[in-house]
PQR file with spaces between the fields and no chain letter, atoms N, CA, C, O and H, PARSE charges and radii, in Angstrom:
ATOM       1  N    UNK     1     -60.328   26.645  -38.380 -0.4000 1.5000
ATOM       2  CA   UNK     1     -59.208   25.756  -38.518 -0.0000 2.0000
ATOM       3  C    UNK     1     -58.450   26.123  -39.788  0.5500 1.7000
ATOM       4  O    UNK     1     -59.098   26.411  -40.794 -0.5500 1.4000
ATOM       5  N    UNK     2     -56.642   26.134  -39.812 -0.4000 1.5000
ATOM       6  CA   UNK     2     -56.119   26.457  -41.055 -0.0000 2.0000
ATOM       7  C    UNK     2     -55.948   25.210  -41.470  0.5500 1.7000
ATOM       8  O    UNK     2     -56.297   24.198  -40.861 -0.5500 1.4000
ATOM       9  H    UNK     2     -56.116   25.900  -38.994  0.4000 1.0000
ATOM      10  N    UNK     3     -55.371   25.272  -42.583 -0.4000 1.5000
ATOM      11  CA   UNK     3     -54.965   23.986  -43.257 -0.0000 2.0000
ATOM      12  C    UNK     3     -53.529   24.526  -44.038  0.5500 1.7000
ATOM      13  O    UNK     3     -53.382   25.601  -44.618 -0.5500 1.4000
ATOM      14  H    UNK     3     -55.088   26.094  -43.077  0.4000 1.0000
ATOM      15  N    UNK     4     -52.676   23.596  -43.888 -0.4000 1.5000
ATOM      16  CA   UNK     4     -51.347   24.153  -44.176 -0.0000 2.0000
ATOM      17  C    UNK     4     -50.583   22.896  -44.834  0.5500 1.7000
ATOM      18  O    UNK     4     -50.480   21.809  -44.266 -0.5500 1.4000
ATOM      19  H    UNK     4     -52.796   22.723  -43.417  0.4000 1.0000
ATOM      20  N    UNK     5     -50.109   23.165  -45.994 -0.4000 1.5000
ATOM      21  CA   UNK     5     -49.627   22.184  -46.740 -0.0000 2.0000
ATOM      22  C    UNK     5     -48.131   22.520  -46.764  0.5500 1.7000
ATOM      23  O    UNK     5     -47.738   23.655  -47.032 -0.5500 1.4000
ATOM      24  H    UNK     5     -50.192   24.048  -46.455  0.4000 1.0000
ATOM      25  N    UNK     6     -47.126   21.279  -46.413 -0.4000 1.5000
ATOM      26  CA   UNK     6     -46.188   21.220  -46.891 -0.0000 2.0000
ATOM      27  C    UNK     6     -45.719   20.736  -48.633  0.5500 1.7000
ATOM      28  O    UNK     6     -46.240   19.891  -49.361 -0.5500 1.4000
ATOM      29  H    UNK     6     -47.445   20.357  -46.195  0.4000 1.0000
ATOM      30  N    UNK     7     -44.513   21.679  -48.891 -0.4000 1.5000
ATOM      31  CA   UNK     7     -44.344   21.593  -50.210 -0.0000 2.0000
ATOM      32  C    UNK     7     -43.394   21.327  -50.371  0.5500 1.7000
ATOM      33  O    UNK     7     -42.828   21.127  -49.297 -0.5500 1.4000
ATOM      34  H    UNK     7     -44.090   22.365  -48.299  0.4000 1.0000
ATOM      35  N    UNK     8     -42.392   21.089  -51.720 -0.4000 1.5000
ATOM      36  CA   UNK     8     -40.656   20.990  -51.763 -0.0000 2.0000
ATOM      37  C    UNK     8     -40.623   21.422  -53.211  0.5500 1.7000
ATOM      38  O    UNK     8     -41.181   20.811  -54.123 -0.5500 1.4000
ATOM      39  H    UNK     8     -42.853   21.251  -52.593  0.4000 1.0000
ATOM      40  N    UNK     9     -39.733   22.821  -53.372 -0.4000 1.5000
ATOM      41  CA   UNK     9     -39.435   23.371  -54.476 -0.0000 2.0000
ATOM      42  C    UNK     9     -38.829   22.609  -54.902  0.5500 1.7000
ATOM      43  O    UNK     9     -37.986   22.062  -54.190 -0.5500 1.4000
ATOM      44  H    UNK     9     -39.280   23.317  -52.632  0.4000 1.0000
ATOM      45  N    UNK    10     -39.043   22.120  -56.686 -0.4000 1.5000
ATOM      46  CA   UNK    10     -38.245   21.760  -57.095 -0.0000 2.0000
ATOM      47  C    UNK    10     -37.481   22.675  -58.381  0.5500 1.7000
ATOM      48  O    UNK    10     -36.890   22.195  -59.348 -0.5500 1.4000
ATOM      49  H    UNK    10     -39.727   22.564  -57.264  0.4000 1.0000
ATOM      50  N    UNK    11     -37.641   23.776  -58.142 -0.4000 1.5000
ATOM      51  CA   UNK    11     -37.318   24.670  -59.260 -0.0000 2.0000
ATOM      52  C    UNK    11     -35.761   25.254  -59.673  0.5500 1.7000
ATOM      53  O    UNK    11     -34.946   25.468  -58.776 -0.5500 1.4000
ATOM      54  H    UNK    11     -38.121   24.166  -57.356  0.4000 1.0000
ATOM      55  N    UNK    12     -35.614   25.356  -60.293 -0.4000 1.5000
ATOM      56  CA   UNK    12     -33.913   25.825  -60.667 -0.0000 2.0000
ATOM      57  C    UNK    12     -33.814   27.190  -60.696  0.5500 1.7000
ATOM      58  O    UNK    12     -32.731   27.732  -60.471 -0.5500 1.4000
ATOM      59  H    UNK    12     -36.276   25.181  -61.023  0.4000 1.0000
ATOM      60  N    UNK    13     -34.971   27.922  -60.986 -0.4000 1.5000
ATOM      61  CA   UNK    13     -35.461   29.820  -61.144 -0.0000 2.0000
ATOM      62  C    UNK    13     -35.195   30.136  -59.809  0.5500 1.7000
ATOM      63  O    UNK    13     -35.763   29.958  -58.731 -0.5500 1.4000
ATOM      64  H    UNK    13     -35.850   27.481  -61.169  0.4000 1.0000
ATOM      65  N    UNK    14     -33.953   30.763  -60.279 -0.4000 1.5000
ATOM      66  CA   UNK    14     -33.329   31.451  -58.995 -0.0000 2.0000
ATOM      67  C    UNK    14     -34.600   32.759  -58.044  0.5500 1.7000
ATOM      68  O    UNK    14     -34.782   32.846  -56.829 -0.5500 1.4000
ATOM      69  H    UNK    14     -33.492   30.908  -61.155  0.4000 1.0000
ATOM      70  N    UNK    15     -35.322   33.672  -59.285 -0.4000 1.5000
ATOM      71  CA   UNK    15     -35.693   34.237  -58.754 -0.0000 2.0000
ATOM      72  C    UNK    15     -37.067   33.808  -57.775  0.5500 1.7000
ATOM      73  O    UNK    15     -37.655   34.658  -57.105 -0.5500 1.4000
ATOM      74  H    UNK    15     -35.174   33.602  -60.271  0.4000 1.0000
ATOM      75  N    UNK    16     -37.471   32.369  -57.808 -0.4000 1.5000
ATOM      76  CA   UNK    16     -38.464   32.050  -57.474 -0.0000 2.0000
ATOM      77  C    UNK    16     -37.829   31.890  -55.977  0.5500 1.7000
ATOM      78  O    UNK    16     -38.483   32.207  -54.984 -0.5500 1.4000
ATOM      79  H    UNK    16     -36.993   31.679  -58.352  0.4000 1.0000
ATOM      80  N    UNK    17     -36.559   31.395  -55.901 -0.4000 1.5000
ATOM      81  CA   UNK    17     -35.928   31.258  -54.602 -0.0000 2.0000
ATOM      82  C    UNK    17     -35.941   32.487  -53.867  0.5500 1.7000
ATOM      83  O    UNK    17     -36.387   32.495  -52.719 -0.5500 1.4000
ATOM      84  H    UNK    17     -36.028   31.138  -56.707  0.4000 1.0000
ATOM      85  N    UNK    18     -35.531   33.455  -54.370 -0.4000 1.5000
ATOM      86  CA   UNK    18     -35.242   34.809  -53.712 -0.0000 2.0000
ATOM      87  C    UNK    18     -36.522   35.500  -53.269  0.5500 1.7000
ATOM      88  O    UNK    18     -36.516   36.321  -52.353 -0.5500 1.4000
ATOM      89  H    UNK    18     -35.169   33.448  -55.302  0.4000 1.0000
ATOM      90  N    UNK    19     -37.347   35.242  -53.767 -0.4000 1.5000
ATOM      91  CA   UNK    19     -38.941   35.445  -53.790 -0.0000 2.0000
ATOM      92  C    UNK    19     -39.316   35.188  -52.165  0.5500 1.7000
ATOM      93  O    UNK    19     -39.743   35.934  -51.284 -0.5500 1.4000
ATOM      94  H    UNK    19     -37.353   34.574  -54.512  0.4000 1.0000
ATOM      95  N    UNK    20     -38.932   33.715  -52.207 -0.4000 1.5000
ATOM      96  CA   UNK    20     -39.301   33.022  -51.155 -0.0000 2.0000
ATOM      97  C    UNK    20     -38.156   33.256  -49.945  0.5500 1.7000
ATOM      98  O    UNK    20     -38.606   33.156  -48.804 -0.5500 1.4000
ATOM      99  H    UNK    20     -38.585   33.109  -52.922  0.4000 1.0000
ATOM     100  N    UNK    21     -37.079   33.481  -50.042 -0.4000 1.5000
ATOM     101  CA   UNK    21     -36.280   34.258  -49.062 -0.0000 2.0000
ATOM     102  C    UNK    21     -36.582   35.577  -48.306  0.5500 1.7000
ATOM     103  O    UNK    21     -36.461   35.864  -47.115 -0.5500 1.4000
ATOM     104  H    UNK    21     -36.713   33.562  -50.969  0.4000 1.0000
ATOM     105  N    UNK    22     -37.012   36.289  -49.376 -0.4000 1.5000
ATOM     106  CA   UNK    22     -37.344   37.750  -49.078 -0.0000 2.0000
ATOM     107  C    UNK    22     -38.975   37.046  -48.313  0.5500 1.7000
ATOM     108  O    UNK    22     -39.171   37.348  -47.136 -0.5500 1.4000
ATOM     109  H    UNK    22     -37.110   36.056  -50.343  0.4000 1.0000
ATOM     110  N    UNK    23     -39.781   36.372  -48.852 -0.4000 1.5000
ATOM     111  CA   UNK    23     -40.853   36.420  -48.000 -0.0000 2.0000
ATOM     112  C    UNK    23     -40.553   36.070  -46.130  0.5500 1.7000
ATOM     113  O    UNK    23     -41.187   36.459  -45.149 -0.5500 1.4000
ATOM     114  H    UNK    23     -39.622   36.126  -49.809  0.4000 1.0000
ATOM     115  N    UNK    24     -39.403   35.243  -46.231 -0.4000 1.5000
ATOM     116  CA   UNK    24     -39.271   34.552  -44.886 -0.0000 2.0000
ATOM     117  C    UNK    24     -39.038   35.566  -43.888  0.5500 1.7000
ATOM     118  O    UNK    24     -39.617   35.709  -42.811 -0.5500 1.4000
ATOM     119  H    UNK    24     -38.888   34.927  -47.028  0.4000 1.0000
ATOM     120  N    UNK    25     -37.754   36.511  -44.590 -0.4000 1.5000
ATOM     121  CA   UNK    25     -36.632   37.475  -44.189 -0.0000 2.0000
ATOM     122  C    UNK    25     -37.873   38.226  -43.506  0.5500 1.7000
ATOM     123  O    UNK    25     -37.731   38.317  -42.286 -0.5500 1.4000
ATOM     124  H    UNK    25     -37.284   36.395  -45.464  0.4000 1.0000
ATOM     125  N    UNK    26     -39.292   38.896  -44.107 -0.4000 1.5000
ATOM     126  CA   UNK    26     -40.493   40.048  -43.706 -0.0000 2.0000
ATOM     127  C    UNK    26     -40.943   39.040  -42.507  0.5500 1.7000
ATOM     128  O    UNK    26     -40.855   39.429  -41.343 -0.5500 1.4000
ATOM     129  H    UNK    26     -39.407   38.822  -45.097  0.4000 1.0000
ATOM     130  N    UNK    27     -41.391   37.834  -42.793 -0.4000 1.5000
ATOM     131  CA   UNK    27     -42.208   37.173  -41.652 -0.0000 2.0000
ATOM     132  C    UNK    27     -41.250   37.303  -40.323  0.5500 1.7000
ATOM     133  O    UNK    27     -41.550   37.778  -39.227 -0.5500 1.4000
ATOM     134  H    UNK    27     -41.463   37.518  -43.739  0.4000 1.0000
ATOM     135  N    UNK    28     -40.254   36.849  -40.669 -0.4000 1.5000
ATOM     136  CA   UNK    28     -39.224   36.819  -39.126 -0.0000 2.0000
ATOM     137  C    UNK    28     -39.323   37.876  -38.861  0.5500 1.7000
ATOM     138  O    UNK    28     -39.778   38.105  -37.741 -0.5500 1.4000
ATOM     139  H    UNK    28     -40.009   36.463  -41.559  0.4000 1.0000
ATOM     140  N    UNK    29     -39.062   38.703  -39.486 -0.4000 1.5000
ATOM     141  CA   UNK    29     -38.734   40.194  -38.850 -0.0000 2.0000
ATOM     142  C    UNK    29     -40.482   40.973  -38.022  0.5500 1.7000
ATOM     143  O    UNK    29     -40.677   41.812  -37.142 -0.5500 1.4000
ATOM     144  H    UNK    29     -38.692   38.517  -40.397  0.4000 1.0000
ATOM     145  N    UNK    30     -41.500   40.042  -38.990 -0.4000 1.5000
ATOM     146  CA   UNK    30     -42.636   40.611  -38.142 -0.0000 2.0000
ATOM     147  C    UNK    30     -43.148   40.089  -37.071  0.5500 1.7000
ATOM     148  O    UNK    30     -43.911   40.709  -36.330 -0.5500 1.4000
ATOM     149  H    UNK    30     -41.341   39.361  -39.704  0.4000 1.0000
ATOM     150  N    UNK    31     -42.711   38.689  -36.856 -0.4000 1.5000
ATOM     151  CA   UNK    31     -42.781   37.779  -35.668 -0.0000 2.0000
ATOM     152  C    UNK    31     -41.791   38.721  -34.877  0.5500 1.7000
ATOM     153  O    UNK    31     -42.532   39.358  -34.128 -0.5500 1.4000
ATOM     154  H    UNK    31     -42.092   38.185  -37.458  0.4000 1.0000
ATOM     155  N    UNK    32     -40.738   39.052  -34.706 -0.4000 1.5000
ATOM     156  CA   UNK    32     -39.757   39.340  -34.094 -0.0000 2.0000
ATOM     157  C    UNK    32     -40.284   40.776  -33.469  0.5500 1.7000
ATOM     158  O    UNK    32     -39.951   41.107  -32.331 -0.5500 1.4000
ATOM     159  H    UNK    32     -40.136   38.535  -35.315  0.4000 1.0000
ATOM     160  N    UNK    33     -41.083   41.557  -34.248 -0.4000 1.5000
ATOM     161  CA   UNK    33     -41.802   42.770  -34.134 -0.0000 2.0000
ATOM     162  C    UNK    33     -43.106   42.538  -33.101  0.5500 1.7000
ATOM     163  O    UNK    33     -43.403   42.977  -31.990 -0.5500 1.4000
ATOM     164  H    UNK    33     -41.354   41.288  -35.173  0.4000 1.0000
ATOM     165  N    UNK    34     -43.775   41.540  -34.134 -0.4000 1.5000
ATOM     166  CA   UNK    34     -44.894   41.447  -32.539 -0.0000 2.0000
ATOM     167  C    UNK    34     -44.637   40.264  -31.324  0.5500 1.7000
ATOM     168  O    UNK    34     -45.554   39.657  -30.771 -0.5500 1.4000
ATOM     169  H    UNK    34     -43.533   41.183  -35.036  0.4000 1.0000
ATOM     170  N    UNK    35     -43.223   40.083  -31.045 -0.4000 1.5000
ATOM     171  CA   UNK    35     -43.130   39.564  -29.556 -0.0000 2.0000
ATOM     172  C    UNK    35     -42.746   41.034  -28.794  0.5500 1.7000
ATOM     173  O    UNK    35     -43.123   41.173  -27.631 -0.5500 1.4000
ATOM     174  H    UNK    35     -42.478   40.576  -31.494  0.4000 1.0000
ATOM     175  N    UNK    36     -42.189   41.842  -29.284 -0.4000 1.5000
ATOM     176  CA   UNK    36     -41.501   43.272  -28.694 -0.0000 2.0000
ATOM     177  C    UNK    36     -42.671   43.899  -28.402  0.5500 1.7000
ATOM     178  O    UNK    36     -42.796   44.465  -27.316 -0.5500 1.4000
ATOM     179  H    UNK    36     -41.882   41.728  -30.229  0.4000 1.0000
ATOM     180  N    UNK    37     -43.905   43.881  -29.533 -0.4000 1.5000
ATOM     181  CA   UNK    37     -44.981   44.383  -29.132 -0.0000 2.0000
ATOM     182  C    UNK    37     -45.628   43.697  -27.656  0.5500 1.7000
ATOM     183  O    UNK    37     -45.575   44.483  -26.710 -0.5500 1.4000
ATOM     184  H    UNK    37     -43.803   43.421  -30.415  0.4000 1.0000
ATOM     185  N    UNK    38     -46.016   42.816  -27.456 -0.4000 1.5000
ATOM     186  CA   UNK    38     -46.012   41.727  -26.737 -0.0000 2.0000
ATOM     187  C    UNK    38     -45.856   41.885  -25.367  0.5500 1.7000
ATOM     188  O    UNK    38     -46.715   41.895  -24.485 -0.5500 1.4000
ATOM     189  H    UNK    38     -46.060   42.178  -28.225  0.4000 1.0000
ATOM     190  N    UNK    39     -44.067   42.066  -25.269 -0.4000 1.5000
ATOM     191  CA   UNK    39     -43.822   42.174  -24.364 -0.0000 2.0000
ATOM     192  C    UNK    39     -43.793   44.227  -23.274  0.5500 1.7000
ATOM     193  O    UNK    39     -43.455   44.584  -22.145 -0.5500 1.4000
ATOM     194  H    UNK    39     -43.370   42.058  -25.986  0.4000 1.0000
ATOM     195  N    UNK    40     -44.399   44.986  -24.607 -0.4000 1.5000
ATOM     196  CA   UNK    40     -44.518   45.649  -23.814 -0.0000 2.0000
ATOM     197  C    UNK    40     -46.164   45.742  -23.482  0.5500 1.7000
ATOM     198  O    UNK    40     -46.607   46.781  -22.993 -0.5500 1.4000
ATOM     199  H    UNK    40     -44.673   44.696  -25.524  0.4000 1.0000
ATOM     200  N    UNK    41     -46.695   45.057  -23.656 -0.4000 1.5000
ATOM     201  CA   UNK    41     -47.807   45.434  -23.374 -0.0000 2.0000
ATOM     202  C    UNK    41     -49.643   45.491  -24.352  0.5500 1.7000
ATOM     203  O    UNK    41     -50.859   45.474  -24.164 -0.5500 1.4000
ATOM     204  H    UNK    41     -46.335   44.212  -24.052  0.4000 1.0000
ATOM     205  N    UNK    42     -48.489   45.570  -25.486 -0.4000 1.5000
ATOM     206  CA   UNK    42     -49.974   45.997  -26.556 -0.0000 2.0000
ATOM     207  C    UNK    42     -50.394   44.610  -26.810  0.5500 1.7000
ATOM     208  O    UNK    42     -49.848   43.518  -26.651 -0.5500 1.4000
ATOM     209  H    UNK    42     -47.501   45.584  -25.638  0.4000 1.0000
ATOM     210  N    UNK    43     -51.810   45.091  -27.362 -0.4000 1.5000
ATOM     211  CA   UNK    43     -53.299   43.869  -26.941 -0.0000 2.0000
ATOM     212  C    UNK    43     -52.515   43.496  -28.522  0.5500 1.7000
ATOM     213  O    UNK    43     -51.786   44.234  -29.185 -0.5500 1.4000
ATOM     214  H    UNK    43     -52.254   45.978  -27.491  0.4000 1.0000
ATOM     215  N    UNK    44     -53.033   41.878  -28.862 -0.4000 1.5000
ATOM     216  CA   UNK    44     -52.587   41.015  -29.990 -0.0000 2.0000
ATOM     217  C    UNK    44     -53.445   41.784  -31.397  0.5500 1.7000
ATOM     218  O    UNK    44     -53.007   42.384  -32.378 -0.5500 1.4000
ATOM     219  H    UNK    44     -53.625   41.279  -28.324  0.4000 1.0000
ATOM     220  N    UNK    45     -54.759   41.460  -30.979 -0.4000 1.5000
ATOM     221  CA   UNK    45     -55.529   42.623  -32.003 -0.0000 2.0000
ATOM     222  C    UNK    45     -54.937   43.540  -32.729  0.5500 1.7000
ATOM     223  O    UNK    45     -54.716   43.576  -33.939 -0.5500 1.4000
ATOM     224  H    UNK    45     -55.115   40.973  -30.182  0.4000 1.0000
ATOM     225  N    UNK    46     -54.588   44.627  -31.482 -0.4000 1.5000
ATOM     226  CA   UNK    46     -53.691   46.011  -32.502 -0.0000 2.0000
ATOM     227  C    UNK    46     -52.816   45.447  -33.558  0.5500 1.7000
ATOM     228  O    UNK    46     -52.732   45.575  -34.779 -0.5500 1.4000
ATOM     229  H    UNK    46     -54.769   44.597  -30.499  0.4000 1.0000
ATOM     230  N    UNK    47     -51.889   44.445  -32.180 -0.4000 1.5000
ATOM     231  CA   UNK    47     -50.716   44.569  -33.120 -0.0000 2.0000
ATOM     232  C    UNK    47     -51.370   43.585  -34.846  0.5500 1.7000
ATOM     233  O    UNK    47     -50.947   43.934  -35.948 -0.5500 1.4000
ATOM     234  H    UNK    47     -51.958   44.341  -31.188  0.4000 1.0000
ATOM     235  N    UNK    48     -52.218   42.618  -34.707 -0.4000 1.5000
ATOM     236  CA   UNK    48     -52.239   42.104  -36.212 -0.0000 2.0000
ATOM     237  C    UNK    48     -52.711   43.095  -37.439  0.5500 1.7000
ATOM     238  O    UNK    48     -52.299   43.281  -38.584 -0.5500 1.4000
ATOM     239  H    UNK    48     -52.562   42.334  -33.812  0.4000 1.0000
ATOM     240  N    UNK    49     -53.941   43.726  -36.515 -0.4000 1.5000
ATOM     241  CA   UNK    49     -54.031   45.089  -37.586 -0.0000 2.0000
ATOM     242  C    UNK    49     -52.858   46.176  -37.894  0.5500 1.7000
ATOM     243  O    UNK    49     -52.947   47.055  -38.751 -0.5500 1.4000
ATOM     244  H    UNK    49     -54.276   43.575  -35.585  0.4000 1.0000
ATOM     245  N    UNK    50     -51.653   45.939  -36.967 -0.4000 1.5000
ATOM     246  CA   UNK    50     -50.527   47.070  -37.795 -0.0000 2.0000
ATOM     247  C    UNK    50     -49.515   46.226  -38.620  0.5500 1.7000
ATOM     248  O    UNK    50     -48.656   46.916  -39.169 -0.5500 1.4000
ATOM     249  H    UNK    50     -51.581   45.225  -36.271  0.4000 1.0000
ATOM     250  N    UNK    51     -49.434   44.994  -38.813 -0.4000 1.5000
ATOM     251  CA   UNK    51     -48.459   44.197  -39.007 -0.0000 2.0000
ATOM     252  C    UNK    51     -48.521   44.055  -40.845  0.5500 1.7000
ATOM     253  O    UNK    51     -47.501   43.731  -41.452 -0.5500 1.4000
ATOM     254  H    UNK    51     -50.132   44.434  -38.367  0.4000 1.0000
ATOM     255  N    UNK    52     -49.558   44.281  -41.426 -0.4000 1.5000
ATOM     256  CA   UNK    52     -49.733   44.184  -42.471 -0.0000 2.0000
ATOM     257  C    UNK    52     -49.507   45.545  -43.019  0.5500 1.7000
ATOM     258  O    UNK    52     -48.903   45.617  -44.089 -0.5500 1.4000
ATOM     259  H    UNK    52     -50.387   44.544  -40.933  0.4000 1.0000
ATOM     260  N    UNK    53     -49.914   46.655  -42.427 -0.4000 1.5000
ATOM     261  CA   UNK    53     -48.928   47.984  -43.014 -0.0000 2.0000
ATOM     262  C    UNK    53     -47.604   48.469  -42.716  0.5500 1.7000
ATOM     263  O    UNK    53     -46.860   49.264  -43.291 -0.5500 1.4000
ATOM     264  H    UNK    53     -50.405   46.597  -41.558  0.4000 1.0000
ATOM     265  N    UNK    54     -47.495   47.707  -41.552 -0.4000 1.5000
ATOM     266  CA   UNK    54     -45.556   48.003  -41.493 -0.0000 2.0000
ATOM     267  C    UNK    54     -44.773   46.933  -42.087  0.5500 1.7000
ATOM     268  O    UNK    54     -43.617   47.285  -42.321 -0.5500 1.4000
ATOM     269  H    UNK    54     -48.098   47.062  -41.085  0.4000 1.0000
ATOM     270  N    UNK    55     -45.084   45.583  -42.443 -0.4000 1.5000
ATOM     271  CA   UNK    55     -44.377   44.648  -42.933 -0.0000 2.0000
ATOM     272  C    UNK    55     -44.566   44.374  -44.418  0.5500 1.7000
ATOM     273  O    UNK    55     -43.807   43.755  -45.164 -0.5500 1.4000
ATOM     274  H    UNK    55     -46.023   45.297  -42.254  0.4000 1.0000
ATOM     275  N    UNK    56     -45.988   45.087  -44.763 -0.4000 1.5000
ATOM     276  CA   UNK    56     -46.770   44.991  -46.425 -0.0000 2.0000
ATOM     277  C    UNK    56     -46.850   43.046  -46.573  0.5500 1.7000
ATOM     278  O    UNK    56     -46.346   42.341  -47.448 -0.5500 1.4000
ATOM     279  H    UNK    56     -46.604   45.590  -44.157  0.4000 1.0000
ATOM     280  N    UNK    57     -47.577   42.683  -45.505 -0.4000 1.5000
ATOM     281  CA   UNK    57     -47.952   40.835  -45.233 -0.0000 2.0000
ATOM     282  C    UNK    57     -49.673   41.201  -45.188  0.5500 1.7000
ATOM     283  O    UNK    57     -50.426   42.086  -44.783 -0.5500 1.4000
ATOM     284  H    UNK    57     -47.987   43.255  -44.795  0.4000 1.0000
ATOM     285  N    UNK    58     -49.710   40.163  -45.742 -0.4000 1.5000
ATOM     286  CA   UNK    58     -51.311   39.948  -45.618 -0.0000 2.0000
ATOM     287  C    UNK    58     -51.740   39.601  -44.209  0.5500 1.7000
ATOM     288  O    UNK    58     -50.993   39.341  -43.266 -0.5500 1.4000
ATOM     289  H    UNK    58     -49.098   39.444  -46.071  0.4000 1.0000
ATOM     290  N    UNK    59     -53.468   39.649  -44.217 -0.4000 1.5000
ATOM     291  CA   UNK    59     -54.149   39.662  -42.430 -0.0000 2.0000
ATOM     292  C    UNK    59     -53.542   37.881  -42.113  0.5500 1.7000
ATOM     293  O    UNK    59     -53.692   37.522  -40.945 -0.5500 1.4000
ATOM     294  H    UNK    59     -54.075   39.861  -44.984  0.4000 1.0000
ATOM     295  N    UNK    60     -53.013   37.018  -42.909 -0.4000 1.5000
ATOM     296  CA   UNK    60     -53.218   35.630  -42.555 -0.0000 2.0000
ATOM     297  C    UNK    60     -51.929   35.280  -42.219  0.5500 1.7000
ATOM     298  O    UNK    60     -51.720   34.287  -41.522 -0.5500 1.4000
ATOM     299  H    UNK    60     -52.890   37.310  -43.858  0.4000 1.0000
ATOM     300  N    UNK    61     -50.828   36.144  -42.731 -0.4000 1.5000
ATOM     301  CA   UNK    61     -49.667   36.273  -42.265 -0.0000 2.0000
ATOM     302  C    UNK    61     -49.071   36.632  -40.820  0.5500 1.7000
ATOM     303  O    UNK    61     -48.211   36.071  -40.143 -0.5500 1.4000
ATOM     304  H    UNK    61     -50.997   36.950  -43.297  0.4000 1.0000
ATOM     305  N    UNK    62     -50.163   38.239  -40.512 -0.4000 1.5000
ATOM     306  CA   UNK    62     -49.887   38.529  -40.127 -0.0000 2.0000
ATOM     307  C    UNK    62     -50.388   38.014  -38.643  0.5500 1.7000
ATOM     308  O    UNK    62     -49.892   38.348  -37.567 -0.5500 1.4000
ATOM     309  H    UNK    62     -50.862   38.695  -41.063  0.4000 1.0000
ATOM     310  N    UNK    63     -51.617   37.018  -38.879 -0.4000 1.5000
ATOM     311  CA   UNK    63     -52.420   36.401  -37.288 -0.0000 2.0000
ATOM     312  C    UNK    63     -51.182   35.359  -36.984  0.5500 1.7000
ATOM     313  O    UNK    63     -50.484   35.467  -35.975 -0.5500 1.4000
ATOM     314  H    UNK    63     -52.020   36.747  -39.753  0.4000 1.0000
ATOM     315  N    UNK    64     -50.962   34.158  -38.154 -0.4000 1.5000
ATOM     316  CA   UNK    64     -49.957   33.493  -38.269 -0.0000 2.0000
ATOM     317  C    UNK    64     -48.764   33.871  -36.957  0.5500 1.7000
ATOM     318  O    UNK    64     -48.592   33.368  -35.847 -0.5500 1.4000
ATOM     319  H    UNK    64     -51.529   34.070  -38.973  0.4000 1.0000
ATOM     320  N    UNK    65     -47.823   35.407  -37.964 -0.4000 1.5000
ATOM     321  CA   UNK    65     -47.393   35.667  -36.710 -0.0000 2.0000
ATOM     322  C    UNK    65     -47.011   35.700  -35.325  0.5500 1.7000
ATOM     323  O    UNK    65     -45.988   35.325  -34.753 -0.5500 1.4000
ATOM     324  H    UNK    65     -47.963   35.815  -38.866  0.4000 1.0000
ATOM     325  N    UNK    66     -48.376   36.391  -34.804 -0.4000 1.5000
ATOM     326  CA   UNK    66     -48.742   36.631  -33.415 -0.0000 2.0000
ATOM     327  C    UNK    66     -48.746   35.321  -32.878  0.5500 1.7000
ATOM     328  O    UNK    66     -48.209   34.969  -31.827 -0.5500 1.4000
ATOM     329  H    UNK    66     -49.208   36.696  -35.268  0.4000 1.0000
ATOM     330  N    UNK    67     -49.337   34.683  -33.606 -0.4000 1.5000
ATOM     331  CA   UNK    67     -49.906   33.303  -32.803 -0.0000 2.0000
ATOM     332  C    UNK    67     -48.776   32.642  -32.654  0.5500 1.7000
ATOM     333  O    UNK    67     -48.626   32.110  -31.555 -0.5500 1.4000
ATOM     334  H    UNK    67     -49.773   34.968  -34.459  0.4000 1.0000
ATOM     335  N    UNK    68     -47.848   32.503  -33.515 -0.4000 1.5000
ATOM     336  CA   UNK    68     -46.260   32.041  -32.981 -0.0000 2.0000
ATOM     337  C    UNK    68     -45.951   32.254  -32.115  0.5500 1.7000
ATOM     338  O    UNK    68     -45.632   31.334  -31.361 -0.5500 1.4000
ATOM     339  H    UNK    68     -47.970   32.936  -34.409  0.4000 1.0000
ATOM     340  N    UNK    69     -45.854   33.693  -31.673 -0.4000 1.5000
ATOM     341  CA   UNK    69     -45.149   34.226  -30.822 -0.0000 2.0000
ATOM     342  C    UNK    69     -46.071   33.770  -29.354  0.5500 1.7000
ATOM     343  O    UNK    69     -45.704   33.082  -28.402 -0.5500 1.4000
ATOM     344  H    UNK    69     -46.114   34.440  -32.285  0.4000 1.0000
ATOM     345  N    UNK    70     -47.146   34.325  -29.563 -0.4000 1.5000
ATOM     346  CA   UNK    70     -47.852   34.035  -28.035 -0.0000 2.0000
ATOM     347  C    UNK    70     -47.701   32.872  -27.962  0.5500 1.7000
ATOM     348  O    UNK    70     -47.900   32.674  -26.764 -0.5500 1.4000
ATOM     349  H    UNK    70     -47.444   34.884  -30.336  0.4000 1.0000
ATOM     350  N    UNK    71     -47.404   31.586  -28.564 -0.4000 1.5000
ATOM     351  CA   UNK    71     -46.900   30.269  -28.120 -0.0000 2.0000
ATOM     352  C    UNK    71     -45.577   29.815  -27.776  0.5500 1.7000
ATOM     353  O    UNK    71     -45.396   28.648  -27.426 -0.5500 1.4000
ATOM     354  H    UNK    71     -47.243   31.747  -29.538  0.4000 1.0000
């Protein structure tokens, strides 16, 4: 079971924002990567083990991911 906490920046440090933009900008784009995977065919497995060297996301990111998508 995960456990997932909601939060609310309250920070004015721009770069802490951009931080967190750029993290979103990799996740979408790797969700977006393993539904394509997905739909052609490749097993969920592979794709979480490649998702963390083509996107540079950690393994919890990258199950996260998948599991979006297959839902």
């Amino acid at each position: 079971m995960k456990t997932v906490r909601v939060m609310k920046i309250v920070s004015n440090d721009a770069s802490q924002l951009h931080s967190l933009d750029e993290l979103m900008r990799v996740f979408c784009s790797a969700k977006r990567y393993a539904f394509h995977r997905l739909l052609e065919g490749r097993n969920a497995k592979d794709i979480i083990q490649h998702l963390p060297h083509q996107f540079r996301l950690n393994k919890r990111y990258a199950e996260d991911a998948v599991l979006l998508v297959q839902g």
